[in-house]
Residue frames as qw, qx, qy, qz and C-alpha x, y, z in Angstrom:
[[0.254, 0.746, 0.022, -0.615, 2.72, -5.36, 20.90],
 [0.770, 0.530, 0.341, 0.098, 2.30, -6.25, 17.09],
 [0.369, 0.023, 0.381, 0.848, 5.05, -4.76, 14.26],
 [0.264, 0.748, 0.157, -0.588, 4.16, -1.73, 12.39],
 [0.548, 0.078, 0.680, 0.481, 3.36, -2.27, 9.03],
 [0.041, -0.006, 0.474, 0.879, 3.53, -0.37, 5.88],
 [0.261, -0.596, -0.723, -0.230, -0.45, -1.23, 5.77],
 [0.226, -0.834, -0.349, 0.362, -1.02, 1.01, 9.06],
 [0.320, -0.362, 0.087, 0.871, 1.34, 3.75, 7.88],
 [0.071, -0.140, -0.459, -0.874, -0.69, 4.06, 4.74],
 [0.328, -0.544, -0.723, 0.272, -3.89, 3.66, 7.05],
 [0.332, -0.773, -0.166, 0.515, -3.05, 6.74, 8.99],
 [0.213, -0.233, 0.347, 0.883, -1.07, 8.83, 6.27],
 [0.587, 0.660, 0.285, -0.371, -4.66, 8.33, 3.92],
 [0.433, 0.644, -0.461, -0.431, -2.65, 7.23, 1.13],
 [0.938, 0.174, -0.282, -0.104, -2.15, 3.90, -1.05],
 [0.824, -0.335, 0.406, 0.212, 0.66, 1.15, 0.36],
 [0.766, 0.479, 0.192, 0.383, 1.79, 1.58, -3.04],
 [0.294, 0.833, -0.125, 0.452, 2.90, 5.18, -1.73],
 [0.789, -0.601, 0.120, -0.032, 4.05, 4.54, 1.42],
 [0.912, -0.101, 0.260, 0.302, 6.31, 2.20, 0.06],
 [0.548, 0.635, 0.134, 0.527, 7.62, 4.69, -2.88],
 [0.155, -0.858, 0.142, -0.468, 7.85, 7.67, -0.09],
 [0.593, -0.756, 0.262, -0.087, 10.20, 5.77, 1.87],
 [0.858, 0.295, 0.294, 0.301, 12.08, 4.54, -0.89],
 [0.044, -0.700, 0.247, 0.669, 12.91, 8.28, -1.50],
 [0.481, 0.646, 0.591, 0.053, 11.16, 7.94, -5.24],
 [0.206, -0.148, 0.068, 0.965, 11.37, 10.83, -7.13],
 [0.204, -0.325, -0.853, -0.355, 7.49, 10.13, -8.00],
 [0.374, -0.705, -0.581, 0.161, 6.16, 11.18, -4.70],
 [0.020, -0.868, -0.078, -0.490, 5.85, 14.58, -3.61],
 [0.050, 0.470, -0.352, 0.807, 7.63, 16.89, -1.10],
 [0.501, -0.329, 0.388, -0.700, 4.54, 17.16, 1.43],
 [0.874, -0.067, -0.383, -0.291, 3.53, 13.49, 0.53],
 [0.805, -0.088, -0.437, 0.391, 6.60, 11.78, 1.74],
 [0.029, 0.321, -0.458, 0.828, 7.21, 14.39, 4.39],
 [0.801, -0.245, 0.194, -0.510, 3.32, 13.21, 6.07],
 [0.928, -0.313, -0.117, -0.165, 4.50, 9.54, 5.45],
 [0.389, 0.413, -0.552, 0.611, 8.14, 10.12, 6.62],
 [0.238, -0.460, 0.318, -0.794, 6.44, 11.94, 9.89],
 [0.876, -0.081, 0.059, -0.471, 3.52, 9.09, 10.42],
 [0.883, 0.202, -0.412, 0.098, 6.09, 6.42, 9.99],
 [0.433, 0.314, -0.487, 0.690, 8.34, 7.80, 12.60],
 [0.510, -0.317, 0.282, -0.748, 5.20, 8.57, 14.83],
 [0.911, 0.151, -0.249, -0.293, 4.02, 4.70, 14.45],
 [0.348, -0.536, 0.762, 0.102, 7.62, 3.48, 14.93],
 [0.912, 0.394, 0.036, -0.104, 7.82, 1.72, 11.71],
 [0.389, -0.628, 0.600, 0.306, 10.33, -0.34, 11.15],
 [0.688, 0.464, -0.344, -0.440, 11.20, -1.71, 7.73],
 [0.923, -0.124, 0.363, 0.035, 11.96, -5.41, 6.80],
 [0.024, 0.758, -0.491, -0.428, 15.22, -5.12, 5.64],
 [0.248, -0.105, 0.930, 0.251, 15.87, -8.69, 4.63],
 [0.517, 0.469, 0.716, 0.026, 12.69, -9.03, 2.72],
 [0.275, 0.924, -0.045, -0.260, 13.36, -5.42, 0.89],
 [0.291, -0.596, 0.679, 0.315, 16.35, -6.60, 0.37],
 [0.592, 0.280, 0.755, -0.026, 14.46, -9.64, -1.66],
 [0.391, 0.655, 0.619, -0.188, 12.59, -7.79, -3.30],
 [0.267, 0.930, -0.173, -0.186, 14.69, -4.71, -4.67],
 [0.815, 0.379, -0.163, 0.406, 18.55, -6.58, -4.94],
 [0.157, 0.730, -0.218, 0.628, 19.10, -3.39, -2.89],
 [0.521, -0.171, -0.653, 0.522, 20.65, -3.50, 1.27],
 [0.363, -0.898, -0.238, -0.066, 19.24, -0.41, 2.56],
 [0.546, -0.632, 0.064, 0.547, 23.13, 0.63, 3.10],
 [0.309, 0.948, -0.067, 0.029, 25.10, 3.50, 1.36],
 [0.835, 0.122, -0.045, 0.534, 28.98, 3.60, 1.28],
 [0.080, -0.997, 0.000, 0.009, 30.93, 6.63, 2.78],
 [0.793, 0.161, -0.129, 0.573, 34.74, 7.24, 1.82],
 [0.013, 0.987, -0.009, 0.159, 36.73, 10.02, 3.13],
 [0.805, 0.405, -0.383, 0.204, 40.24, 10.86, 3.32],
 [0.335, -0.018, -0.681, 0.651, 40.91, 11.44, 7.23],
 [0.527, -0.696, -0.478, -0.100, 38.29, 10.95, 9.84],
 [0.502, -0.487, -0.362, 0.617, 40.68, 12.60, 12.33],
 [0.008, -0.205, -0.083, -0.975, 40.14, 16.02, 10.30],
 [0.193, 0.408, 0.732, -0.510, 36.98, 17.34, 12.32],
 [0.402, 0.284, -0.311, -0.813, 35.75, 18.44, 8.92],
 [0.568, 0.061, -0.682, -0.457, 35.36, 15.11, 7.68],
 [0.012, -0.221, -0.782, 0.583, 33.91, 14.10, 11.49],
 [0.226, 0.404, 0.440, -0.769, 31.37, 16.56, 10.76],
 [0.382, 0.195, -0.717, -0.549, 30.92, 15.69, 7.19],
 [0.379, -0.104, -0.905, -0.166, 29.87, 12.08, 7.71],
 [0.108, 0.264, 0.818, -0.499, 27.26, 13.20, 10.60],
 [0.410, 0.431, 0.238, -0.767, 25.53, 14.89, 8.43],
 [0.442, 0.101, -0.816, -0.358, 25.54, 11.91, 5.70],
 [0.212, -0.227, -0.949, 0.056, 24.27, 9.90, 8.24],
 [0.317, 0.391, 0.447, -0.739, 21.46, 12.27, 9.66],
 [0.660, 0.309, -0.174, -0.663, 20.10, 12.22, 5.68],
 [0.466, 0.153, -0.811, -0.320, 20.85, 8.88, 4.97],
 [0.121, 0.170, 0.872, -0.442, 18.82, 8.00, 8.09],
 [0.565, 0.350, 0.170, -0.728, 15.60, 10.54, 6.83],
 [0.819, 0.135, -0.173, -0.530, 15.48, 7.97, 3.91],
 [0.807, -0.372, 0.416, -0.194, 16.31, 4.75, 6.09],
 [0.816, 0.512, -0.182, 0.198, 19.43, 3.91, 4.92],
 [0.781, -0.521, 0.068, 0.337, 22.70, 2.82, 6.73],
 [0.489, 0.804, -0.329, 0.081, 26.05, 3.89, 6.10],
 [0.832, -0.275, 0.173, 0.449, 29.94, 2.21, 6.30],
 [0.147, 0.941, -0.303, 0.030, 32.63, 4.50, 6.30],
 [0.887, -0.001, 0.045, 0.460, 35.89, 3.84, 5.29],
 [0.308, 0.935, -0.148, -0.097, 38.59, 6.16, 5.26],
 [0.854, 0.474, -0.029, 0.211, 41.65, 6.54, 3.00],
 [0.637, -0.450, 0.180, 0.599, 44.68, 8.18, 5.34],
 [0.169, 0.887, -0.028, -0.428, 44.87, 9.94, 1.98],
 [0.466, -0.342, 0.801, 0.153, 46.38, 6.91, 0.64],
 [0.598, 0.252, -0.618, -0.444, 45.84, 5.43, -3.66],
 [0.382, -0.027, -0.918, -0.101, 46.22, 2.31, -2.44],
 [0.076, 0.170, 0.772, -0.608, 43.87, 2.67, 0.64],
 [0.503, 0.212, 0.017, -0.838, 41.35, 4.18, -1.65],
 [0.527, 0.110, -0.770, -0.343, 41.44, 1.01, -3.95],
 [0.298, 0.121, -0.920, 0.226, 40.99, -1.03, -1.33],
 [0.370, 0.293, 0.471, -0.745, 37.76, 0.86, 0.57],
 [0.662, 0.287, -0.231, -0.652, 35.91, 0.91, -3.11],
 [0.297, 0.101, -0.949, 0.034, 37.21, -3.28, -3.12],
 [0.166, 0.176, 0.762, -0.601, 35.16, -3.15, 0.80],
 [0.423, 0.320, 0.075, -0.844, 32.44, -1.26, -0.61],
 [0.611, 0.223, -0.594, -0.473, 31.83, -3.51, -4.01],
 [0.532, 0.034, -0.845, -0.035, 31.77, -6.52, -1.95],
 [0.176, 0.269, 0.653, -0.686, 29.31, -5.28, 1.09],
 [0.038, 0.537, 0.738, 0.407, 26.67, -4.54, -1.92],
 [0.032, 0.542, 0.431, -0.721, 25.91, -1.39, -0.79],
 [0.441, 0.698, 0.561, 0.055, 23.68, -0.02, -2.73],
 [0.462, 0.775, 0.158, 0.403, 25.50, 3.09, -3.58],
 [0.537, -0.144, -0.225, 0.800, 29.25, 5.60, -2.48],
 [0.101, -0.994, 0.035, 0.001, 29.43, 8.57, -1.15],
 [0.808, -0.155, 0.051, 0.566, 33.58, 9.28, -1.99],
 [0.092, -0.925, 0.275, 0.247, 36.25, 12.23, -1.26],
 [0.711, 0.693, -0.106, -0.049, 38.67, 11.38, -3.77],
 [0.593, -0.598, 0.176, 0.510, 42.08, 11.01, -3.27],
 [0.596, 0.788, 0.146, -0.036, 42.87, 12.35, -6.71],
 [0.228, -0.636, 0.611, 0.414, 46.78, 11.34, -7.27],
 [0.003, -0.129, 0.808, 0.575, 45.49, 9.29, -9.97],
 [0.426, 0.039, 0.228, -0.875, 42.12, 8.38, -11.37],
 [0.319, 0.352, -0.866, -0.154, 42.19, 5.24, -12.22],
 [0.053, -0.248, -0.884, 0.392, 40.06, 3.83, -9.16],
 [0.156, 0.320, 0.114, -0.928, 37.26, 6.08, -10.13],
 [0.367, 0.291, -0.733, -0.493, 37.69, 5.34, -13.97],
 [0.313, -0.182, -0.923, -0.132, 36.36, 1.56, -12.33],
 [0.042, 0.276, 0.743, -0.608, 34.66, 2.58, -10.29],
 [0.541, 0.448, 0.060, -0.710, 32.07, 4.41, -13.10],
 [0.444, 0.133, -0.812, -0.354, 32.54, 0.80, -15.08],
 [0.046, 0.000, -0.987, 0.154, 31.49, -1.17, -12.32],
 [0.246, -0.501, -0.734, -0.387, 27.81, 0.21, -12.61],
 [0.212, -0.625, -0.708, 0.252, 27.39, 1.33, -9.10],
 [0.066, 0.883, 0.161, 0.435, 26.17, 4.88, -8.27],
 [0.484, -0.358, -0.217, 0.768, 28.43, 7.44, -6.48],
 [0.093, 0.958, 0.076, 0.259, 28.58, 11.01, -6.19],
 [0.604, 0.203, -0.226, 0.737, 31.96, 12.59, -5.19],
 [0.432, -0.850, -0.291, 0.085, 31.94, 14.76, -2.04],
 [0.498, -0.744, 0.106, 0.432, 34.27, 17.85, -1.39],
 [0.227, -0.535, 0.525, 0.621, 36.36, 17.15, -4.60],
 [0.765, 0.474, 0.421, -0.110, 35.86, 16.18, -8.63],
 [0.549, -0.019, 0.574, 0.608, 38.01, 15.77, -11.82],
 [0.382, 0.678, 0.024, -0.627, 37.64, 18.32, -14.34],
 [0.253, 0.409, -0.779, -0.401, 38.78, 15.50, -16.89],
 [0.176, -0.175, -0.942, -0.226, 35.95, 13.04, -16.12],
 [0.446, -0.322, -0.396, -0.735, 32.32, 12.83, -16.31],
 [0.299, -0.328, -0.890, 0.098, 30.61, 11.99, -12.73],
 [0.319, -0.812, -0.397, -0.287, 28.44, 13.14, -10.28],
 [0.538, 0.066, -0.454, 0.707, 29.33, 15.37, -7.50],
 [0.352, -0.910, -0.209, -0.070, 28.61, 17.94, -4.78],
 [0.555, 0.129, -0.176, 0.803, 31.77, 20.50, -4.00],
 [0.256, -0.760, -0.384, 0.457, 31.91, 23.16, -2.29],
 [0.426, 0.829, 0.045, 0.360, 32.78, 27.14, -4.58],
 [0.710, -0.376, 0.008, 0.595, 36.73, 26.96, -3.55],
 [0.505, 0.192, 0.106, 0.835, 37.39, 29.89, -5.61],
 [0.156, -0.800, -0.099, -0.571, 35.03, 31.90, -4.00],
 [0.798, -0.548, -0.188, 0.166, 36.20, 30.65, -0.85],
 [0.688, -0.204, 0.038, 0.696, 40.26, 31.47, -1.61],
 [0.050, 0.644, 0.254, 0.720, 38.95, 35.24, -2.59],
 [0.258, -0.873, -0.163, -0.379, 37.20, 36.01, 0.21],
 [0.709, -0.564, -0.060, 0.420, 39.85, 34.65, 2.82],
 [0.526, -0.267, -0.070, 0.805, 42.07, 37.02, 1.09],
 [0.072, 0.620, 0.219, 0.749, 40.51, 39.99, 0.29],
 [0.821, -0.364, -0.430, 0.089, 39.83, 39.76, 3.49],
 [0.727, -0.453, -0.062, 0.511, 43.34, 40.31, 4.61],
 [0.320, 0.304, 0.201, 0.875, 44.03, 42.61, 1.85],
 [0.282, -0.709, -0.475, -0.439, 41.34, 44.73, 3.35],
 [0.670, -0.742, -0.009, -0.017, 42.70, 44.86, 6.57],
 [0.047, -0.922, 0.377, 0.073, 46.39, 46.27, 5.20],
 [0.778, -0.306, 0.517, 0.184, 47.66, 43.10, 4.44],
 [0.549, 0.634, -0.294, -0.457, 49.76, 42.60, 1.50],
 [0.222, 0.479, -0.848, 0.030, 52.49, 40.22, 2.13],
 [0.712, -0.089, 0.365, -0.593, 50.33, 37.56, 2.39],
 [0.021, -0.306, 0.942, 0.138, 51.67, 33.82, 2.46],
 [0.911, -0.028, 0.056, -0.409, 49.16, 30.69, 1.71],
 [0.121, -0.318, 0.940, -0.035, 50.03, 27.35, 2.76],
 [0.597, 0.288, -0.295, -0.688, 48.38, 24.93, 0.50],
 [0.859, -0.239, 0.412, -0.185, 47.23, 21.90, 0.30],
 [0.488, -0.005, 0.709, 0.509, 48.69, 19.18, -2.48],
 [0.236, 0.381, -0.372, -0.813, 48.09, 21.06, -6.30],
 [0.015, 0.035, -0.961, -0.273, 46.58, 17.69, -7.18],
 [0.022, -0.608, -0.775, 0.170, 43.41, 17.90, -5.36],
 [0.002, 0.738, 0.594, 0.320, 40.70, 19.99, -6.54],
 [0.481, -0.819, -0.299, 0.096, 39.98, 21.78, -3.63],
 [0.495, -0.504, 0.086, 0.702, 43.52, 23.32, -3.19],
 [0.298, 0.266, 0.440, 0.804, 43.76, 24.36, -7.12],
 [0.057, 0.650, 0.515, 0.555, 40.54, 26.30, -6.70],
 [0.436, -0.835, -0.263, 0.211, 41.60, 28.18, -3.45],
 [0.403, -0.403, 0.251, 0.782, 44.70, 29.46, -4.92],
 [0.150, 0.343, 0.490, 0.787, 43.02, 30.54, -7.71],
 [0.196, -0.915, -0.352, 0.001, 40.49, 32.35, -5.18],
 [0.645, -0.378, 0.064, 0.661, 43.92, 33.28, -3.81],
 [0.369, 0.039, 0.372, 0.851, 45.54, 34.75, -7.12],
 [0.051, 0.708, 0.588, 0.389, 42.07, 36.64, -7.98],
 [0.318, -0.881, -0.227, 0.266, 42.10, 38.92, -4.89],
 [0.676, -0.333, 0.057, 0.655, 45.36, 39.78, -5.78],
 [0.249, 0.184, 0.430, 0.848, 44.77, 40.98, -9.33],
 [0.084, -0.840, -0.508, -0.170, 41.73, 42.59, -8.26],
 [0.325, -0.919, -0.172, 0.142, 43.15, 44.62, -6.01],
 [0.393, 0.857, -0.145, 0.300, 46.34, 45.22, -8.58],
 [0.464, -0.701, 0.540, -0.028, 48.85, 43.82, -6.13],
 [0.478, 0.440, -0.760, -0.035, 52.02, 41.83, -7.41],
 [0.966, -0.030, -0.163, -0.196, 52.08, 38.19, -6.55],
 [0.025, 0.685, -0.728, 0.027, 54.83, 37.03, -4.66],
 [0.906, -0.067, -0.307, -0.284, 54.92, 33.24, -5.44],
 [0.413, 0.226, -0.806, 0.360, 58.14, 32.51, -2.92],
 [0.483, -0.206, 0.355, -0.774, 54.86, 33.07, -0.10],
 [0.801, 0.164, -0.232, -0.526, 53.43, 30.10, -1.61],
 [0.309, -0.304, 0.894, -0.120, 53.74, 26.52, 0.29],
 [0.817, 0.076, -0.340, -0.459, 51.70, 23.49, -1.38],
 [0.619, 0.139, -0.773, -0.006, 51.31, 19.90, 0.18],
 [0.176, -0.128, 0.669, -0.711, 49.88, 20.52, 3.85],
 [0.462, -0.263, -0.723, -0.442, 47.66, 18.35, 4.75],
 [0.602, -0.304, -0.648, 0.353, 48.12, 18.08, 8.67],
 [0.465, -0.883, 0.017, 0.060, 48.70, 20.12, 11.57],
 [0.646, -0.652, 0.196, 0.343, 52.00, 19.05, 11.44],
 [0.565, 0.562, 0.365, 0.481, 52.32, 20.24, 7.75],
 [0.078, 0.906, 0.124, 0.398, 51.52, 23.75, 8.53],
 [0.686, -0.706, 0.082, 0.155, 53.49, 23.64, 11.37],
 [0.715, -0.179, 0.344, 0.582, 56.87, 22.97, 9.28],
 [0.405, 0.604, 0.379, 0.572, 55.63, 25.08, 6.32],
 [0.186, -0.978, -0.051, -0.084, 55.05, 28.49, 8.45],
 [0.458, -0.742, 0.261, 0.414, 58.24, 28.29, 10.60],
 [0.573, -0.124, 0.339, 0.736, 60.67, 28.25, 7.26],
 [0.260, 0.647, 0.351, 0.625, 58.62, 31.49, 6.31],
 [0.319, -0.943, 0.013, -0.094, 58.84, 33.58, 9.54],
 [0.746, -0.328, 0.219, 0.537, 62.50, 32.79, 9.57],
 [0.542, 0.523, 0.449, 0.481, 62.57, 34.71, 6.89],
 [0.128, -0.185, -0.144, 0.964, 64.17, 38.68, 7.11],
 [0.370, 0.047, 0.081, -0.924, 60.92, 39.76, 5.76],
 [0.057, 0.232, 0.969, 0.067, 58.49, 37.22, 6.57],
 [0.272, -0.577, -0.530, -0.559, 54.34, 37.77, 5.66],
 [0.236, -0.122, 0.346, -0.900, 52.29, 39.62, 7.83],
 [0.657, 0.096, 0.246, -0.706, 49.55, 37.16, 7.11],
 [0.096, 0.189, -0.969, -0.127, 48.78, 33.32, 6.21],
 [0.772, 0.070, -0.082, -0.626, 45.86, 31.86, 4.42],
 [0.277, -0.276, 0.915, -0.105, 45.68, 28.02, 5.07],
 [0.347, -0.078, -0.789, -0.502, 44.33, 25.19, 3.01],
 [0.632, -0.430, -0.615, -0.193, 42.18, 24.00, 5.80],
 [0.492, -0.796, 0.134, -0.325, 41.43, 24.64, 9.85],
 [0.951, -0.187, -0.108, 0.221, 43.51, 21.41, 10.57],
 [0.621, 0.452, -0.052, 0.638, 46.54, 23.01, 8.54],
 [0.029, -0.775, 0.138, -0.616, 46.00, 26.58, 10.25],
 [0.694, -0.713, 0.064, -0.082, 45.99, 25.06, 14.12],
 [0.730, -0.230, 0.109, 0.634, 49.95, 24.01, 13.55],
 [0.324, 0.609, 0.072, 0.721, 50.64, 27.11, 11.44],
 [0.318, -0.797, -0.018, -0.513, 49.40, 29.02, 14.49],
 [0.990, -0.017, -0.052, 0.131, 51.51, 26.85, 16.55],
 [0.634, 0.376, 0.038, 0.675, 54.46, 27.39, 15.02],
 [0.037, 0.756, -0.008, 0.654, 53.77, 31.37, 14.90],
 [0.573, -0.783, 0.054, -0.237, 53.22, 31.34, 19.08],
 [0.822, -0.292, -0.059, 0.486, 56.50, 28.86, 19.66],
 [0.570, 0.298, -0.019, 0.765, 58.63, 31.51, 17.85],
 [0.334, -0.386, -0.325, 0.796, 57.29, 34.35, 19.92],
 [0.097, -0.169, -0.403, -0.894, 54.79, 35.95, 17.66],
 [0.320, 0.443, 0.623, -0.560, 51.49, 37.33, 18.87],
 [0.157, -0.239, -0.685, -0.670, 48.39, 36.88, 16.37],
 [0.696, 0.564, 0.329, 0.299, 47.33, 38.58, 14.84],
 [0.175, -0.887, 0.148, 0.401, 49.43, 41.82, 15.92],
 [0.267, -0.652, 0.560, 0.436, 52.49, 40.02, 14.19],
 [0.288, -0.072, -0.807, -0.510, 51.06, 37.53, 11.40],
 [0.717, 0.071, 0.219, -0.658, 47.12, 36.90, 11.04],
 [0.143, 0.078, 0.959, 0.232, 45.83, 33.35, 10.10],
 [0.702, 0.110, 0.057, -0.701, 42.67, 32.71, 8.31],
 [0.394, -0.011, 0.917, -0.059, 41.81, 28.74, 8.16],
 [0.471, -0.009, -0.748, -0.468, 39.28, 26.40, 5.63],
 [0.562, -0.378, -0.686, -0.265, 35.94, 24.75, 6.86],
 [0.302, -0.404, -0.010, -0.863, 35.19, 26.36, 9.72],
 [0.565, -0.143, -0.786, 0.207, 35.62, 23.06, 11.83],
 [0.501, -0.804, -0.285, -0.144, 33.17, 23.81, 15.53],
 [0.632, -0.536, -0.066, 0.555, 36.79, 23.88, 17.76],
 [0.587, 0.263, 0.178, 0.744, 37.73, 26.92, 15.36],
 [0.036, 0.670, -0.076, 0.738, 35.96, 29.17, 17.39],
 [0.718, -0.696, -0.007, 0.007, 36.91, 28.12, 20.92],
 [0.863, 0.217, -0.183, 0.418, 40.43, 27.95, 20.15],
 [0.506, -0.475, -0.301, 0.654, 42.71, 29.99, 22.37],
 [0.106, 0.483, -0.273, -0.825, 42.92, 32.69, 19.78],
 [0.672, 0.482, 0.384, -0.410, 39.71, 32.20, 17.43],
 [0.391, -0.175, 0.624, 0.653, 40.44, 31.53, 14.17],
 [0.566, 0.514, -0.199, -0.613, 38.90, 33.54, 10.77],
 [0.307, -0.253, 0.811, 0.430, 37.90, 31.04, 8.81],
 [0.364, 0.172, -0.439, -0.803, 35.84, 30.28, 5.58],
 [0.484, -0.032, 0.771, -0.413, 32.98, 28.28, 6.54],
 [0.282, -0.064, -0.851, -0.438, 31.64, 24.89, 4.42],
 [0.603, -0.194, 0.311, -0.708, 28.19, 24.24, 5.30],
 [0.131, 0.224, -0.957, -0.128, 29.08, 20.83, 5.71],
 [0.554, 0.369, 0.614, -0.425, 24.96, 20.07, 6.81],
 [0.692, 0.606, 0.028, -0.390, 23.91, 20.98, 3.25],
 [0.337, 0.618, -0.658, -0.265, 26.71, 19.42, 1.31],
 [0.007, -0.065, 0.991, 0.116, 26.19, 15.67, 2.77],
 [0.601, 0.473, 0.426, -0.483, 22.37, 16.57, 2.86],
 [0.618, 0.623, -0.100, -0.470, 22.40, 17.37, -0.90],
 [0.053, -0.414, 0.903, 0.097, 25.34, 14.60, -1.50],
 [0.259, 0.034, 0.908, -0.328, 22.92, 12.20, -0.05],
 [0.478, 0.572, 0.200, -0.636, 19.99, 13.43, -2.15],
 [0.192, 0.626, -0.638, -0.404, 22.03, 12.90, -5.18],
 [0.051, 0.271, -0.957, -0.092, 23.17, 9.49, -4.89],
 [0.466, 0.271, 0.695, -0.476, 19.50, 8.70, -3.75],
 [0.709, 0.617, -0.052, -0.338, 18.02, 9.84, -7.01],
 [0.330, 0.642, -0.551, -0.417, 20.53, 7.82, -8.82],
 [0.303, -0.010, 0.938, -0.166, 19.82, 4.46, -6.84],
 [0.490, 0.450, 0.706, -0.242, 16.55, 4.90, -7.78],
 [0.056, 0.733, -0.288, -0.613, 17.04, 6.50, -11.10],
 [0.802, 0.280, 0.440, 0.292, 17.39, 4.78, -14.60],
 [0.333, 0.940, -0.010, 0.073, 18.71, 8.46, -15.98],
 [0.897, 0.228, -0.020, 0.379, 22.41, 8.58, -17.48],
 [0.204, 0.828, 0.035, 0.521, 22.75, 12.45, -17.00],
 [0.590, -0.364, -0.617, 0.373, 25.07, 13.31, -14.31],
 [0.287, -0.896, -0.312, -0.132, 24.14, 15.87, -11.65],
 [0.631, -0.005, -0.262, 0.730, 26.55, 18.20, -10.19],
 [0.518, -0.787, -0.335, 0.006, 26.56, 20.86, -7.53],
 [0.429, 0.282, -0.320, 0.796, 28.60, 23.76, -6.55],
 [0.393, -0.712, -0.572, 0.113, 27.58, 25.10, -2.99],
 [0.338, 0.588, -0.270, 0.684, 29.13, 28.86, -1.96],
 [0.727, -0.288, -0.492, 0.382, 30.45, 29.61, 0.90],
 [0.235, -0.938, -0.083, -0.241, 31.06, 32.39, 3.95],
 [0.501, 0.425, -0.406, 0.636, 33.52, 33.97, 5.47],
 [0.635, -0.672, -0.365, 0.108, 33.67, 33.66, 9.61],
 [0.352, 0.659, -0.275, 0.606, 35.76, 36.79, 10.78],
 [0.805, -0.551, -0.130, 0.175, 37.15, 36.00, 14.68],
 [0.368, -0.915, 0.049, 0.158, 40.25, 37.38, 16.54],
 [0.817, -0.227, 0.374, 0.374, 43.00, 35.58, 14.57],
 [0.423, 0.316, 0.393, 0.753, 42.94, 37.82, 11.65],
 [0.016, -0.932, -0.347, 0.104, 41.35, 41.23, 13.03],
 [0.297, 0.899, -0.057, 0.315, 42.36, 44.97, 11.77],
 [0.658, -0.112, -0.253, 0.700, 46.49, 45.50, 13.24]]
């Protein structure tokens, strides 16, 4: 059986080789319904591209770069499948590296990256300094930042609207009689934590309740963060009645914690969790949490960085996506 070539696709699609070639490039030239018929007819056809001779021809590998800062969080599991489902629609590989949350591990993935030629990063930040960025927007290639983004530098990015996110998890609880109401946070450094406590602090003053900031933990990143941060607040002679958590990972030790010491949730403290990770509603006691539509955020991630591969424009694009609140047995009316 012969190859399928770019000639039959544009054959069968009725349209020039010249589009063909631009609609599977992911152009920004070609229409919507165009490259959707020769996306559809190429994948009916079983067309495969010649990578090594595209490669020739453009300078460019056909591969994409993915950073993130722990694969074992099933966020950022579920993250990178849905990078690779779009970076497949325009036939493009990814390599993932991730960073443990680690400066020096980051340096050292964007090092991998720069010297695999990939044609362009997808990267979660680690964002204790910025310095690896900083080169990383000298060195020319395109990126788009995923999840987090510097409010002191200029790049691209796709995030997710954390301060609507750290609102609704606690209005939420305020709604449902809570007042004393603890958050365990991630590190103040990263993005993503600042703009959930400040969803955080909003509910409060909306609803004209005093802030107690000794409720406030910062620097969970784990399970076994939240796990240490809860128990030295239910020790406590009046401990919260409720606990917002930077993230699902953070809330499954926090909840933990709450069951070793003999507390039933949500009777005795609710939890609400972050990203809405798939095991967050099979868990033994569901878990409320605020849900990232992590399909559309490496879809449109991926979208991004495309237009900028192919792209001579300087202007950079950025993206704020909002989010829902998932309401489940861990944080229901006492």
């Amino acid at each position: 059986m012969s190859q399928v070539t770019m000639r039959d696709v544009a054959r069968v699609a009725g349209v020039s080789v010249n589009t063909v070639s631009r609609a599977l490039a992911g152009k920004p030239d070609v229409s919507p319904s165009t490259r959707a018929k020769v996306l559809a007819v190429a994948e009916r056809l079983g067309y495969r591209p010649n990578r090594l001779a595209r490669g020739l021809r453009s300078n460019k590998t056909g591969t994409i770069g993915v950073i993130v800062t722990d694969i074992a969080n099933p966020y950022f599991g579920a993250l990178v499948k849905g990078v690779e489902r779009t970076a497949r629609e325009f036939d493009l590989n990814i390599i993932l590296q991730d960073t443990n949350e680690n400066y020096a591990c980051e340096k050292e993935a964007i090092q991998v990256m720069l010297a695999e030629r990939v044609d362009g990063l997808l990267i979660t930040p680690v964002q204790t300094k910025t310095e690896t960025i900083e080169k990383l927007k000298e060195s020319g290639l395109p990126f788009v930042l995923l999840g987090r983004y510097f409010d002191n530098l200029e790049t691209n990015y796709v995030v997710t609207d954390d301060i609507q996110g750290g609102y609704l998890a606690t209005e939420h609880l305020i709604e449902h009689g809570h007042i004393r109401i603890a958050m365990i946070n991630g590190p103040v450094y990263i993005s993503s934590a600042k703009e959930r406590f400040e969803g955080y602090k909003k509910a409060f003053a909306h609803y004209g309740i005093e802030l107690d900031d000794s409720l406030v933990s910062t620097g969970a990143i784990t399970m076994a963060d939240g796990y240490r941060a809860v128990k030295a607040l239910i020790r406590r002679r009046r401990r919260p009645t409720a606990v917002f958590c930077y993230s699902d990972f953070v809330a499954f030790g926090v909840m933990g914690a709450i069951r070793e010491a003999g507390l039933h949730i949500p009777d005795d403290i609710a939890v609400v969790g972050y990203d809405d990770v798939e095991i967050s509603s099979f868990w033994e006691i569901p878990l409320t949490s605020v849900r990232i539509p992590r399909e559309e955020l490496g879809r449109e991630a991926v979208k991004i960085l495309v237009n900028k591969i192919n792209s001579e424009e300087k202007t950079y694009l950025k993206k704020k996506i909002p989010v829902t609140l998932m309401e489940r047995a861990s944080s229901k009316c006492r």
